[in-house]
C-alpha positions as CSV (number, residue, x, y, z in Angstrom):
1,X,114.7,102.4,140.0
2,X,113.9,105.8,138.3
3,X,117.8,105.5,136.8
4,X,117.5,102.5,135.5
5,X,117.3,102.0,131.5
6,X,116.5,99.1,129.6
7,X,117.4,98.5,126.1
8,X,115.3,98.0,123.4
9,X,117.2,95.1,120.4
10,X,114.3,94.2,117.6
11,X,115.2,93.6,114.3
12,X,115.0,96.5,112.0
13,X,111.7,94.9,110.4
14,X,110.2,94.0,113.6
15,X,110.6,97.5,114.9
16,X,109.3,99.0,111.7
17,X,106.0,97.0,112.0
18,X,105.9,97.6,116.2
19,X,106.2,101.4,114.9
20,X,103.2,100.4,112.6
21,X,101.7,99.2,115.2
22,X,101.8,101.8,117.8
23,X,101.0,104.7,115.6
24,X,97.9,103.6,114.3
25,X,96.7,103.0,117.8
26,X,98.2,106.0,119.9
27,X,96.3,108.3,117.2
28,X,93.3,106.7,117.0
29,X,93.1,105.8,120.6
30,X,91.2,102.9,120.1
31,X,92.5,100.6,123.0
32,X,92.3,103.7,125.7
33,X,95.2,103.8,127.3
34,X,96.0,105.8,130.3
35,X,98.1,109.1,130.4
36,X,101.0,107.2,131.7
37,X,100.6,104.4,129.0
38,X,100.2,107.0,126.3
39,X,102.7,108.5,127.2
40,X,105.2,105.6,127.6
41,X,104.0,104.7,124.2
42,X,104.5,108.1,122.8
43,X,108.7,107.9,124.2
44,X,108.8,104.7,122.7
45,X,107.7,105.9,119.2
46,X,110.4,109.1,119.6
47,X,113.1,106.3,120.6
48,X,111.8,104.5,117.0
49,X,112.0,107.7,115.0
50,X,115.7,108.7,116.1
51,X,116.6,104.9,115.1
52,X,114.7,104.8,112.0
53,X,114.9,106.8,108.8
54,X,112.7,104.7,107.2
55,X,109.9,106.3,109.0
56,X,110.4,109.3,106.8
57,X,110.9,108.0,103.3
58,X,108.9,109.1,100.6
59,X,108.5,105.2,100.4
60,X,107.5,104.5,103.6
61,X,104.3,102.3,102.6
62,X,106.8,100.5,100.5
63,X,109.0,99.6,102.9
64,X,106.4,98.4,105.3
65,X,105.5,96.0,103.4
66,X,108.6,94.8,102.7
67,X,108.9,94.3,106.3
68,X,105.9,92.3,106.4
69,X,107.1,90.4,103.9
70,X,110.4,89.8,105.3
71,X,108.7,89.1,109.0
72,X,106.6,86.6,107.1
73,X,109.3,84.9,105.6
74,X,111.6,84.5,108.9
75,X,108.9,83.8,111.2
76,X,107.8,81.2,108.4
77,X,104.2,82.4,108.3
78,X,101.9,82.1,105.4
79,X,100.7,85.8,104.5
C-alpha cells in the first residue's frame, strides 16, 4: 500500500479555491488536525503550488475571486 499513488483531477478553479481553503486553515490551525493530517495537508498544498502559478501572482486575490465566480456560475449557485 505505501507505493500506491492516487491522482488528484479538480478543475483549475476548484483547486484554486481547495488551495484557499487549506491555507487559511493549516496556518491558523483552527480545526486541529493531527501531525499526520497536517502534514498530509501540508503535501497536498506543495502538490497545488507545483501545479499552480496562480498561487504566486501579483494578482492572486484577483484571481480568486474570479474562481469563485466561475465556481458559482458552473455549479449554478447564487453568490
Amino acid at each position: 500500500m505505501a507505493d500506491e499513488t492516487t491522482r488528484i483531477a479538480l478543475r483549475k478553479d476548484e483547486a484554486l479555491l481547495v488551495d484557499s481553503f487549506l491555507r487559511k486553515y493549516t496556518e491558523d490551525d483552527k480545526l486541529e488536525p493531527t501531525k499526520a493530517e497536517s502534514q498530509a495537508l501540508f503535501n497536498l498544498a506543495c502538490i497545488l503550488e507545483k501545479q499552480l502559478p496562480e498561487l504566486f501572482d501579483p494578482n492572486y486575490s484577483e484571481i480568486l475571486k474570479k474562481a469563485e465566480a466561475d465556481i458559482f456560475e458552473k455549479e449554478g449557485w447564487a453568490e
